[in-house]
C-alpha positions as CSV (number, residue, x, y, z in Angstrom):
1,X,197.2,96.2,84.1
2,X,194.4,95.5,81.8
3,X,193.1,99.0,80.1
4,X,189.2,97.8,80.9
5,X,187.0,98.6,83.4
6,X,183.7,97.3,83.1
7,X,181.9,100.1,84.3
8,X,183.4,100.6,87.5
9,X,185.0,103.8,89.0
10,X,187.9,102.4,89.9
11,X,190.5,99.3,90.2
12,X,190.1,99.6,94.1
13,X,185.9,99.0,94.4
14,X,186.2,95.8,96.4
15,X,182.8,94.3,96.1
16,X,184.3,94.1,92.0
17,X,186.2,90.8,91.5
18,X,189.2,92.1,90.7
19,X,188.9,95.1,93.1
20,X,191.9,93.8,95.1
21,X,193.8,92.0,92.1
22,X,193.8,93.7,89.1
23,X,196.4,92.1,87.3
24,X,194.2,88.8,87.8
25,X,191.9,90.1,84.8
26,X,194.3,90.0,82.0
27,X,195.8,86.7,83.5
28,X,192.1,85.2,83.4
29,X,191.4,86.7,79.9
30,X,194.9,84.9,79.2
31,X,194.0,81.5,80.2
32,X,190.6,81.8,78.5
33,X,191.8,82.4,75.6
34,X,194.3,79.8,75.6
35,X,191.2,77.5,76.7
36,X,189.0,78.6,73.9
37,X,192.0,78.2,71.6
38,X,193.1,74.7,72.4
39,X,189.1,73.7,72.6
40,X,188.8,75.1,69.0
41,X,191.8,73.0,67.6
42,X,190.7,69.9,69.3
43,X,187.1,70.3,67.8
44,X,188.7,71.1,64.6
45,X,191.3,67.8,64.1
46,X,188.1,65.5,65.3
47,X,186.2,66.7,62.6
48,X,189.0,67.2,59.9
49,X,189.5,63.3,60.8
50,X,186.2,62.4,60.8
51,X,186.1,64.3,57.1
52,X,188.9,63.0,55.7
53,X,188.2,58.9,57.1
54,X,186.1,58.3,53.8
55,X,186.3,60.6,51.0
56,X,183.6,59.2,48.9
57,X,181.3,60.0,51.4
58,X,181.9,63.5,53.1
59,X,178.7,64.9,52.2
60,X,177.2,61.9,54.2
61,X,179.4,62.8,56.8
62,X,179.0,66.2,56.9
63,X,174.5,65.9,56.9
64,X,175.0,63.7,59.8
65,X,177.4,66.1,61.6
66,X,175.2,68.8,61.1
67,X,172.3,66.1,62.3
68,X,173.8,65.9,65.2
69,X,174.5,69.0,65.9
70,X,170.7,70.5,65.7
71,X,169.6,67.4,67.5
72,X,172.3,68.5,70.6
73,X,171.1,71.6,70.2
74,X,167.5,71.4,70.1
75,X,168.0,68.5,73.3
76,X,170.2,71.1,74.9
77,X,168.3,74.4,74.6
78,X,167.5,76.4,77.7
């Protein structure tokens, strides 16, 4: 069982989603991890390729990823 509470008083508060199922927090923070982890190597060979395709022009490469990146984010903001 997962040492963390998140503020509640106890493993058996059932309006807490893992009042009943304690064991399902470590499992979740498991497979998040796992998720984050596999996102971060996918995100990381795509650009490592797109680096390494022409090596006379990576800092070309690099001011359009970074373009890109600020454009996403200023399209995507909330």
């Amino acid at each position: 069982m997962s040492r963390y509470i998140y503020g509640r008083r106890s493993w058996s508060d059932p309006s807490s989603k893992y009042g009943l199922e304690p064991n399902k927090l470590d499992e979740d923070i498991r497979c998040n991890l796992e998720r984050y982890e596999s996102k971060q190597a996918r995100i990381h060979e795509t650009l490592e390729r797109f680096m390494t395709e022409d090596p006379a022009r990576q800092d070309e490469t690099f001011a359009m990823i970074l373009e890109w990146a600020r454009e996403w984010k200023l399209k995507n903001a909330q």
